[in-house]
C-alpha positions as a printed NumPy array, in Angstrom:
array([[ -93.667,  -95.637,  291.626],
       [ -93.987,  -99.196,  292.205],
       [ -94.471, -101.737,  290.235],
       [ -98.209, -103.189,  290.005],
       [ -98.579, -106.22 ,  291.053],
       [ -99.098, -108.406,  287.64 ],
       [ -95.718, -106.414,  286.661],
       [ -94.431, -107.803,  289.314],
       [ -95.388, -111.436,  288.874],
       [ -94.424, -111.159,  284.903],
       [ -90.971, -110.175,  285.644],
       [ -90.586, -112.26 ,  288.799],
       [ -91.709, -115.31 ,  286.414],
       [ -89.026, -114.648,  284.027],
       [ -86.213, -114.626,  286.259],
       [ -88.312, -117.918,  286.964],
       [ -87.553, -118.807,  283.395],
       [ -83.92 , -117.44 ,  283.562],
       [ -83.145, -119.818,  286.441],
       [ -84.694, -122.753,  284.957],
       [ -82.807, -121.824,  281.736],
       [ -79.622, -121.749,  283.874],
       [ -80.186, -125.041,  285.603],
       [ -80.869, -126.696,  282.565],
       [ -77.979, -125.262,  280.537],
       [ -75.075, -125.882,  283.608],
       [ -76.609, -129.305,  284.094],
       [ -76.265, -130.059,  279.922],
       [ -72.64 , -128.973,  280.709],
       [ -71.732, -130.853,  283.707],
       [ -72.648, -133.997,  282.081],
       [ -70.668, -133.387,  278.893],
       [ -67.473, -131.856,  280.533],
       [ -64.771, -134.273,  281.189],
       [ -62.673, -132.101,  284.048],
       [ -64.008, -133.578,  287.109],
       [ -63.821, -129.939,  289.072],
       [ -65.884, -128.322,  286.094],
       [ -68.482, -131.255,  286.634],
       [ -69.051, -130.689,  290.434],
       [ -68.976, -126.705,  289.572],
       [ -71.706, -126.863,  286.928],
       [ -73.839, -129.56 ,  288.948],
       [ -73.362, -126.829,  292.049],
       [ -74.046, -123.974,  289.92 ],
       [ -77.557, -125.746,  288.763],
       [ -78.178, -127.03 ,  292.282],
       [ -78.344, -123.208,  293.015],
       [ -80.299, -122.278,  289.968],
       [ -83.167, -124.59 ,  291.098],
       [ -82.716, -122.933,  294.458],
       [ -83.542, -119.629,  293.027],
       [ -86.437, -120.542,  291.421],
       [ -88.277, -122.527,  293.574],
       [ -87.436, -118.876,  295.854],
       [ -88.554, -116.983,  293.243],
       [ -91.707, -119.081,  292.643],
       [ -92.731, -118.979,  296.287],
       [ -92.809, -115.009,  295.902],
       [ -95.044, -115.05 ,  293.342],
       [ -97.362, -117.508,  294.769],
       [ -97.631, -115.264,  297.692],
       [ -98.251, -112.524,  294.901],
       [-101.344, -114.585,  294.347],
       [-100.19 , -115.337,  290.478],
       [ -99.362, -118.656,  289.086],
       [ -95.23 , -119.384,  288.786],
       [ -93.714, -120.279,  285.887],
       [ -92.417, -123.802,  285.695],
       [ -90.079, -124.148,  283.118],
       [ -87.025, -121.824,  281.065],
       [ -87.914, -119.981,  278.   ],
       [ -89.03 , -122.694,  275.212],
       [ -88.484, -119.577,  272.512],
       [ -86.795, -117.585,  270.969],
       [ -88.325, -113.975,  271.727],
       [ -85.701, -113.155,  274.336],
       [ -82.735, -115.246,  273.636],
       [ -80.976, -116.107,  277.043],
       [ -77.746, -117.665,  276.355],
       [ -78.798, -120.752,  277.528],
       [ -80.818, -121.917,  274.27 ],
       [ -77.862, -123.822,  271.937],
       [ -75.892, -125.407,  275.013],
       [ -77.59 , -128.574,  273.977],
       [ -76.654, -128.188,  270.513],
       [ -73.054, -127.344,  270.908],
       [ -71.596, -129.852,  273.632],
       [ -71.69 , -132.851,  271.5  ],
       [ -67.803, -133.609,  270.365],
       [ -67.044, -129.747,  271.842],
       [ -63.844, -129.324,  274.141],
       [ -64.222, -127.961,  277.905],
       [ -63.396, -124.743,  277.003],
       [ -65.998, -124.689,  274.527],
       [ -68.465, -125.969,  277.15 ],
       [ -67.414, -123.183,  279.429],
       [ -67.019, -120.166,  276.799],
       [ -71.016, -121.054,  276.646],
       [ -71.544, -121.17 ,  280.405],
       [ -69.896, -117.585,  280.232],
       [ -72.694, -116.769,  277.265],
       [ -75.857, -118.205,  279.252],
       [ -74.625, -116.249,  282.28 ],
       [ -74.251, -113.087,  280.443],
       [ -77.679, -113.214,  279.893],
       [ -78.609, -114.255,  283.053],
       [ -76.681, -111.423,  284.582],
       [ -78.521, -108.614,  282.069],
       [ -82.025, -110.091,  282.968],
       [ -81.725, -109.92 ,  286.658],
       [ -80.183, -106.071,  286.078],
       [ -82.817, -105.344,  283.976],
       [ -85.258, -106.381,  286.614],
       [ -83.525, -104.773,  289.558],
       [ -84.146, -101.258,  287.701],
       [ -87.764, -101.575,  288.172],
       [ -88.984, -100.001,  292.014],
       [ -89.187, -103.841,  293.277],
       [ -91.501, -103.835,  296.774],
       [ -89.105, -104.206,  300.078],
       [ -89.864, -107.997,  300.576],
       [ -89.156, -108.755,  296.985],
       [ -86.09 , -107.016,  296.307],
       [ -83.528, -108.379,  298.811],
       [ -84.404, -112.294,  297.52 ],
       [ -83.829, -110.68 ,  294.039],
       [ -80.446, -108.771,  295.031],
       [ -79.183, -111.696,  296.354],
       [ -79.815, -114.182,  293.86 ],
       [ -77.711, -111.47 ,  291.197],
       [ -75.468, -111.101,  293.529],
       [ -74.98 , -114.733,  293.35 ],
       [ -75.065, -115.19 ,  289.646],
       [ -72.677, -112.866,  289.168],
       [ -69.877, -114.557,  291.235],
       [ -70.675, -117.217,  289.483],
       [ -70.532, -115.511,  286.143],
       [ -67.101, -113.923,  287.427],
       [ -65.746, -116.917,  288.336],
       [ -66.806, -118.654,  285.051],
       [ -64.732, -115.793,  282.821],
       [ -61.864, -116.377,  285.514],
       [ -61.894, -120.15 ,  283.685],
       [ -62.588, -118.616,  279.873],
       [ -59.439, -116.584,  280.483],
       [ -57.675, -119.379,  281.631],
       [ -58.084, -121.874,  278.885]])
């Protein structure tokens, strides 16, 4: 069975949230890494995350519901993204990345999560994609955590 349609909306608006969260955290880390490649990667990878939620918000609005605007502001479902703030200051690279591999995690379990509900047929291939996405990227960032 389907999904209802304020179901819908609630979980489309926090993968809304998740995004935002995402853009937010790789943009904290591009502008306190000092690896010129992992600047232009985390400024890409938030680029994108904006990208998918301004997608994500135009699905809802043609839901009829309001989109969310911003990430998570608590702590009721932690999404890796929360302490990046808090732990760049004085932190090496590879710290900065280890917690780019955390908030993806996340990321990555929240858009599974969602993809196990019956999503309608013009929701679901905007929300395959976008995982499919975020998990390259989350792929790619372990491919730099083993690395360092």
């Amino acid at each position: 069975m389907a999904v209802n349609r304020e179901e819908l909306i609630e979980c489309l608006n926090d993968l809304i949230e998740t995004c935002r969260d995402g853009e937010h955290g790789f943009q904290t880390a591009a502008d306190h890494v000092q690896n010129a490649e992992l600047k232009k990667l985390f400024t890409q990878r938030s680029q994108q995350r904006a990208q998918f939620a301004a997608e994500l918000q135009s699905e809802v609005r043609q839901l009829g519901g309001r989109p969310a605007e911003r990430g998570s502001v608590s702590a009721v479902f932690h999404r890796g993204w929360i302490n990046m703030k808090s732990l760049v200051s004085g932190r090496s690279d590879d710290a900065i990345i280890a917690e780019c591999e955390r908030g993806e995690d996340a990321g990555l379990e929240n858009y599974q999560r969602v993809l196990k509900q019956n999503l309608p047929p013009n929701v679901l291939p905007v929300v395959k994609h976008q995982c499919t996405e975020i998990k390259r990227s989350h792929d790619r960032i372990r491919e730099l955590t083993r690395a360092a």
